[in-house]
One Martini backbone bead per residue (centre of mass of N, CA, C, O) as a GRO file, in nm:
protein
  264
    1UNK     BB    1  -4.988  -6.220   2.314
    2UNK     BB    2  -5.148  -6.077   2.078
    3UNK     BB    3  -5.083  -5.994   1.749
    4UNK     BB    4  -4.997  -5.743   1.593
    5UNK     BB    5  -5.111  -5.590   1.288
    6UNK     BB    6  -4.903  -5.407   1.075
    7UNK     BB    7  -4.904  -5.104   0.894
    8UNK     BB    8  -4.779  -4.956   0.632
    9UNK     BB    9  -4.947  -4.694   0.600
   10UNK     BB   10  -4.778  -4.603   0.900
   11UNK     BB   11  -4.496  -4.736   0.967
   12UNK     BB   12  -4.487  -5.010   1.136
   13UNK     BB   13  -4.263  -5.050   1.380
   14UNK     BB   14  -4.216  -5.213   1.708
   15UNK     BB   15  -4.068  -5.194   1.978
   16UNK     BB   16  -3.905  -5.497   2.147
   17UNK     BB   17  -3.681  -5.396   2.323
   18UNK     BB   18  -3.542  -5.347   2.625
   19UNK     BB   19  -3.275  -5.196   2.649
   20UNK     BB   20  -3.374  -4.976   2.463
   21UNK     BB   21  -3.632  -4.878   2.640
   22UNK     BB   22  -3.429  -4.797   2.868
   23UNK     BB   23  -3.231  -4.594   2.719
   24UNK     BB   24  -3.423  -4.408   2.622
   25UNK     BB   25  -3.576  -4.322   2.888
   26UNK     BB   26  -3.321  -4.244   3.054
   27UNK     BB   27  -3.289  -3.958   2.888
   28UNK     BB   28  -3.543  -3.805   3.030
   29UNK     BB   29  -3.508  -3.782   3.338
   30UNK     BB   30  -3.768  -3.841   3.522
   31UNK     BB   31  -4.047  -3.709   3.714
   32UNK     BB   32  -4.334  -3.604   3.856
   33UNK     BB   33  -4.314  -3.284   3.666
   34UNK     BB   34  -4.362  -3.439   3.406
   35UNK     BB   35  -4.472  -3.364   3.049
   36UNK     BB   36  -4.560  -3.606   2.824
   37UNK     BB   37  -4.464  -3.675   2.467
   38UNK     BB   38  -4.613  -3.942   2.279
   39UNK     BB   39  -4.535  -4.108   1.948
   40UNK     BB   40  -4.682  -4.414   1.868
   41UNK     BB   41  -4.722  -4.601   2.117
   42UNK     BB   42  -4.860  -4.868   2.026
   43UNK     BB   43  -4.806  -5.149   2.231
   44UNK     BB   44  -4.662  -4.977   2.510
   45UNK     BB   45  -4.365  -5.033   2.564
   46UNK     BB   46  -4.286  -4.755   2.651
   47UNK     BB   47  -4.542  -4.685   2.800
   48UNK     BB   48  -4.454  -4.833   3.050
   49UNK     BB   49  -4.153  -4.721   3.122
   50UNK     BB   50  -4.259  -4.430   3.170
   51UNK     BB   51  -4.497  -4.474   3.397
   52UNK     BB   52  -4.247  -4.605   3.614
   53UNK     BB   53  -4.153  -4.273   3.655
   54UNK     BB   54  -4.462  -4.123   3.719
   55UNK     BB   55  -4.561  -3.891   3.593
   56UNK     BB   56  -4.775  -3.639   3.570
   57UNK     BB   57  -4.829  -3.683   3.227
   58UNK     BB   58  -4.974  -3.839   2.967
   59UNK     BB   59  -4.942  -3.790   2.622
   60UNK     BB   60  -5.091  -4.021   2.336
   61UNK     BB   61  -5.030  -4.033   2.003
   62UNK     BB   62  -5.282  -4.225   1.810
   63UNK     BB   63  -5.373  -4.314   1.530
   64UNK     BB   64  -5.456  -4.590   1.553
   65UNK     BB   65  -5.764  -4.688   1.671
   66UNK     BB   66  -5.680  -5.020   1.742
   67UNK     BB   67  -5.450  -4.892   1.944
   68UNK     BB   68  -5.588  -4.731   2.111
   69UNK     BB   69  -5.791  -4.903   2.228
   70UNK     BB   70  -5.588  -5.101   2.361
   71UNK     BB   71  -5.467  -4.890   2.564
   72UNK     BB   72  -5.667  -4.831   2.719
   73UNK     BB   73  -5.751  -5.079   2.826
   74UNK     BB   74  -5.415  -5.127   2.953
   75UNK     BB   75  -5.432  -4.874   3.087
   76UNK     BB   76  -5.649  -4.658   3.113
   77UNK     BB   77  -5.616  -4.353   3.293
   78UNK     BB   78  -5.295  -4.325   3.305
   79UNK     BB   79  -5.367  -4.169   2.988
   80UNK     BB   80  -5.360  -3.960   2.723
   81UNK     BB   81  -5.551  -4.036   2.412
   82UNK     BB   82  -5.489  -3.904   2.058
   83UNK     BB   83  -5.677  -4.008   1.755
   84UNK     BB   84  -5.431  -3.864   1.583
   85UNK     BB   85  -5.238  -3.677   1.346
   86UNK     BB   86  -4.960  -3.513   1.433
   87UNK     BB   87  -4.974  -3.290   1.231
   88UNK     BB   88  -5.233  -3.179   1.355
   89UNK     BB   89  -5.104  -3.098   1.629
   90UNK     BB   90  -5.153  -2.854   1.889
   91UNK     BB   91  -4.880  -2.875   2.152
   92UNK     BB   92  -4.959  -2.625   2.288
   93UNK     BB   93  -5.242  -2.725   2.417
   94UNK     BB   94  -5.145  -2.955   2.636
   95UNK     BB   95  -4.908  -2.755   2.753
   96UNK     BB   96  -4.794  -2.483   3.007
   97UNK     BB   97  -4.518  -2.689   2.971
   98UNK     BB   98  -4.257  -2.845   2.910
   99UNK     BB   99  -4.211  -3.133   2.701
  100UNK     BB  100  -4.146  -3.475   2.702
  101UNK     BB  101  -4.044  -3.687   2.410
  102UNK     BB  102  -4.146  -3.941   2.233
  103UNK     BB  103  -4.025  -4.121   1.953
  104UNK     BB  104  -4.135  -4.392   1.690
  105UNK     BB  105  -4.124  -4.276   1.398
  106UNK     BB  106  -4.241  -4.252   1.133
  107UNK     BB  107  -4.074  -4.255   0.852
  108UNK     BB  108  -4.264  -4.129   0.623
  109UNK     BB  109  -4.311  -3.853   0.841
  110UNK     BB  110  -4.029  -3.785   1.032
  111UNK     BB  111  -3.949  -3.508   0.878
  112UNK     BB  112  -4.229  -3.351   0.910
  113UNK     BB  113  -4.253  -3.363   1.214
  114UNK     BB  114  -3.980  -3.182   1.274
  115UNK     BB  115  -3.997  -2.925   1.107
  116UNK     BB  116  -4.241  -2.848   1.253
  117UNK     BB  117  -4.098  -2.826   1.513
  118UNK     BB  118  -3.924  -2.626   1.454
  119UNK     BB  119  -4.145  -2.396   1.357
  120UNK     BB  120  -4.198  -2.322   1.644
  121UNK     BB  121  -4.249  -2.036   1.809
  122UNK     BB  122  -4.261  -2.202   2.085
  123UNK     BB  123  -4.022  -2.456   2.162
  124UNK     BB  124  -3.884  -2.378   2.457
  125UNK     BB  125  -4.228  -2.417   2.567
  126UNK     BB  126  -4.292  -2.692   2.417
  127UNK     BB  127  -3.995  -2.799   2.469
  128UNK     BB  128  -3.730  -2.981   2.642
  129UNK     BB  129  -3.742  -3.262   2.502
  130UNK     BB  130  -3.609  -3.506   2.267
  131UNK     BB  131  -3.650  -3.887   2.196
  132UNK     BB  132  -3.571  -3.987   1.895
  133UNK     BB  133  -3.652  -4.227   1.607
  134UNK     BB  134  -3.507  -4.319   1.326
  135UNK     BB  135  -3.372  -4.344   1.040
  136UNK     BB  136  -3.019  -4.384   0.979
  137UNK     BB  137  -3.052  -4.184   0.757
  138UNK     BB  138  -3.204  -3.955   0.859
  139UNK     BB  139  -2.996  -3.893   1.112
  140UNK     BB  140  -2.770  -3.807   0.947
  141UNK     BB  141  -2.913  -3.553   0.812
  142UNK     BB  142  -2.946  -3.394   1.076
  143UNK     BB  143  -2.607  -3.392   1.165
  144UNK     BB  144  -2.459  -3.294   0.938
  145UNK     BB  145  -2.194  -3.175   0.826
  146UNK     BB  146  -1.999  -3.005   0.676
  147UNK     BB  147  -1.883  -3.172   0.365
  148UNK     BB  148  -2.068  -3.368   0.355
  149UNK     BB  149  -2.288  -3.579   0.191
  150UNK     BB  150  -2.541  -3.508   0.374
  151UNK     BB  151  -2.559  -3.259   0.385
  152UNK     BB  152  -2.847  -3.013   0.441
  153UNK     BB  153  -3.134  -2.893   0.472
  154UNK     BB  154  -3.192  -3.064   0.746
  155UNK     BB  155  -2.881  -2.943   0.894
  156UNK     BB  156  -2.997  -2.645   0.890
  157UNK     BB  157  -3.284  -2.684   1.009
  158UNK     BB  158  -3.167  -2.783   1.281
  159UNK     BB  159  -2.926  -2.614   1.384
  160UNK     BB  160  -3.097  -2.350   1.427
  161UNK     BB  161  -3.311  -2.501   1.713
  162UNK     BB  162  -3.077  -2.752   1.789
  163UNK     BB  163  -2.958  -2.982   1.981
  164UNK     BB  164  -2.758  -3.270   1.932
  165UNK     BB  165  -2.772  -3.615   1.982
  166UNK     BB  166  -2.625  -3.947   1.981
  167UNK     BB  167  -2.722  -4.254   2.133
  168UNK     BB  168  -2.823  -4.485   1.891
  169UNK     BB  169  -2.805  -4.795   1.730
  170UNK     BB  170  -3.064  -4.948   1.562
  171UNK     BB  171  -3.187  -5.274   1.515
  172UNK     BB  172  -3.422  -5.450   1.358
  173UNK     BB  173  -3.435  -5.663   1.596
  174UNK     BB  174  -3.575  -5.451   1.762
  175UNK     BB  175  -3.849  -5.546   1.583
  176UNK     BB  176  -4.185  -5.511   1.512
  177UNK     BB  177  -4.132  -5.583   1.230
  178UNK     BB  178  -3.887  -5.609   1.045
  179UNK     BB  179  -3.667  -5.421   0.905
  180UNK     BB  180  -3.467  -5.295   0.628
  181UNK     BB  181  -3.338  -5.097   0.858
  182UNK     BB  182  -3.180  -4.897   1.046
  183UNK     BB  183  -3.157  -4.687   1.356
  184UNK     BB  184  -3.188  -4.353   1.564
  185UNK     BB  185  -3.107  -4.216   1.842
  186UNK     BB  186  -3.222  -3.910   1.942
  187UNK     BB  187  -3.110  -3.618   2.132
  188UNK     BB  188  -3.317  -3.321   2.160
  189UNK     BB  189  -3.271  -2.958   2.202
  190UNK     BB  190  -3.385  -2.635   2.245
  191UNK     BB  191  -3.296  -2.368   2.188
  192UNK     BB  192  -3.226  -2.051   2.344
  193UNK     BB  193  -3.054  -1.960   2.132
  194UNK     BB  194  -3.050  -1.796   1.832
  195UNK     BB  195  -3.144  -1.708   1.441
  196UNK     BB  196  -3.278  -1.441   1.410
  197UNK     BB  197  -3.611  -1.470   1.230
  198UNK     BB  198  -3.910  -1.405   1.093
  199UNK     BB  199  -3.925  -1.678   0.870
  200UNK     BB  200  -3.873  -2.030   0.823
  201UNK     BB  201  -3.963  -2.068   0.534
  202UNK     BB  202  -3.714  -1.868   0.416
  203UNK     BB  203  -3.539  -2.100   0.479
  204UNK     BB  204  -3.614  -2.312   0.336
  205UNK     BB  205  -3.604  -2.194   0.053
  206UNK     BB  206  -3.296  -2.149   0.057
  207UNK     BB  207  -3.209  -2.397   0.051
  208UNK     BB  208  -3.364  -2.541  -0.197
  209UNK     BB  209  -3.177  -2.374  -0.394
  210UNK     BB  210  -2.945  -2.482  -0.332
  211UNK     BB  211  -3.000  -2.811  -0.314
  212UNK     BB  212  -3.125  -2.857  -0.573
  213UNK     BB  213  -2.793  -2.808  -0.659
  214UNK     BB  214  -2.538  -2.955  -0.495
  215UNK     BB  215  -2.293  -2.988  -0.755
  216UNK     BB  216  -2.309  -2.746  -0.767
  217UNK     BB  217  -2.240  -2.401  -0.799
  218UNK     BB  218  -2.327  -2.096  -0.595
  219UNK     BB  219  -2.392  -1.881  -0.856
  220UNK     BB  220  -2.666  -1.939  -0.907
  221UNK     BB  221  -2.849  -1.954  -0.686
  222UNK     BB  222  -2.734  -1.650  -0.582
  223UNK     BB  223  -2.887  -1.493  -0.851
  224UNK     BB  224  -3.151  -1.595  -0.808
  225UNK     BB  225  -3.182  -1.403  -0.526
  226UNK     BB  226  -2.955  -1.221  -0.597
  227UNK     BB  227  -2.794  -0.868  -0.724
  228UNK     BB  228  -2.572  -0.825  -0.543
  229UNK     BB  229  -2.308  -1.090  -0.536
  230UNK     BB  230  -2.054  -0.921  -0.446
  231UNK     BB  231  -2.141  -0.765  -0.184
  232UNK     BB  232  -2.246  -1.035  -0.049
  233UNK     BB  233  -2.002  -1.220  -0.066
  234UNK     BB  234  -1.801  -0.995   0.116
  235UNK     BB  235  -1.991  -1.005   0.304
  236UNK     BB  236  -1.994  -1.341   0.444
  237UNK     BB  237  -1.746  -1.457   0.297
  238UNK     BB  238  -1.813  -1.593  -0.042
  239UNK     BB  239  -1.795  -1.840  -0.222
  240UNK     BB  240  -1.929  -1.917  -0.549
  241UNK     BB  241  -1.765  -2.174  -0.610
  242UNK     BB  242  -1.916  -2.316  -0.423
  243UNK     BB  243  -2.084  -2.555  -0.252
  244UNK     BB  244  -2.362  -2.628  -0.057
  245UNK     BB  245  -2.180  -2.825   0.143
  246UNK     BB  246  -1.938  -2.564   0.215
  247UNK     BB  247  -2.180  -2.445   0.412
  248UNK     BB  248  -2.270  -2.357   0.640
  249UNK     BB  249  -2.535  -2.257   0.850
  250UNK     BB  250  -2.478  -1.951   0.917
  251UNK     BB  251  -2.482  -1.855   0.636
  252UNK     BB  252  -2.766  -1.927   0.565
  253UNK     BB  253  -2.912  -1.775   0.784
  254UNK     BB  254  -2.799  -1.487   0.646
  255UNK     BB  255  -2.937  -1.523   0.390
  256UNK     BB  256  -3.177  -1.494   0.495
  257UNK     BB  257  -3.151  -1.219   0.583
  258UNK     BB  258  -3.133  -1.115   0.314
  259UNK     BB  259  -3.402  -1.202   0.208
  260UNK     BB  260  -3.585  -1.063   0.383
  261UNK     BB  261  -3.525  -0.765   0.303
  262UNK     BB  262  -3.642  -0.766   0.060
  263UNK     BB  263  -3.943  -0.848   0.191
  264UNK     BB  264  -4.013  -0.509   0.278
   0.00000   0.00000   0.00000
């Protein structure tokens, strides 16, 4: 097989390990009645062994054109080829039942779409399940809990409507080309109930202002924000002198729910 030159400009480096595509697919635990949505397809080696489990339909969206003919000539008309950019794609559009999702994100734009996909509407509609690869430093800052060095922006948007499981950390060597990070398998479910908010920028918002000063403690941030800050730190039981890692999610959530009531 021709060796495809993988492109740095799009964050490309394909997965080769044959055990690592079958833990993957494995996580799906594909139907007849299921359909796929595969981002990053790059050179199918995924996507050949999803289609192995019969799937209703596949659409798979691969930015790189000369990838996209690629798959096309390989597959024919297999499965349904996006040459689009993920970032672009309208996923409410592509189907009208939730979709299960796989993808070697691009390194490089992996928490933008992540975010997006929190960001959706109807998550709970858009997506059954997603198992997803990010770099390992990134899955790391997804799943990070309360008082972590990692904990931040990322796990508290993240936690706030999804439920997450950590599958495996992969090797370098199980790419070409050989990257220089290790990368991390999460399978990611969208919470069915959740933290009822106006609007999820909100919460970007309210995080962005408390972690962008992370070793500080959060009476500055929290006074940048609200007026009344012993009667809010009262209803809350928030401690001022704390720093934003000290905060659970929960806080947060509520904190924007204060946030949001000051915009009516």
């Amino acid at each position: 097989m021709k060796l495809i030159n993988p492109k740095k400009s799009l964050g490309q480096n394909f997965l080769t390990d044959n055990n690592i595509i079958n833990i993957i697919v494995d996580q799906g635990n594909i139907n007849e009645n299921d359909i796929i949505l595969e981002v990053g397809p790059g050179t199918g080696s995924l996507t050949e062994k999803i289609l192995s489990k019969n799937p209703k339909k596949i659409f798979a969206i691969e930015k790189d054109k000369y990838l996209s003919k690629n798959l096309n000539k390989k597959f024919n008309e297999k499965l349904i080829i996006i040459n689009e950019d993920i970032l672009k794609i309208d996923e409410n559009k592509l189907s009208n039942q939730p979709m299960i999702v796989f993808g070697n994100l691009p390194y490089n734009i992996s928490t933008q779409i992540l975010v997006k996909w929190i960001k959706l509407f109807d998550l709970n509609k858009t997506f059954k399940k997603l198992i997803l690869m990010f770099q390992k430093e990134v899955a790391e800052r997804i799943i990070a809990t309360t008082n972590k060095k990692n904990y931040g922006r990322l796990a508290v948007l993240s936690s706030w409507r999804l439920n997450i499981k950590k599958i495996i950390d992969v090797s370098p060597n199980s790419f070409y080309p050989v990257p220089k990070v290790k990368s991390t398998v999460l399978l990611i479910e969208p919470k069915k109930e959740y933290f009822a908010l106006r609007n999820p920028k909100n919460l970007e918002h309210i995080t962005k202002i408390f972690f962008n000063q992370r070793r500080k403690m959060i009476k500055k941030p929290i006074n940048l924000v609200f007026r009344n800050v012993n009667n809010l730190s009262k209803k809350l039981n928030i401690n001022i002198n704390d720093r934003p890692q000290n905060l659970p999610p929960q806080v947060y959530f509520e904190l924007c729910k204060e946030y949001e009531k000051l915009l009516l």
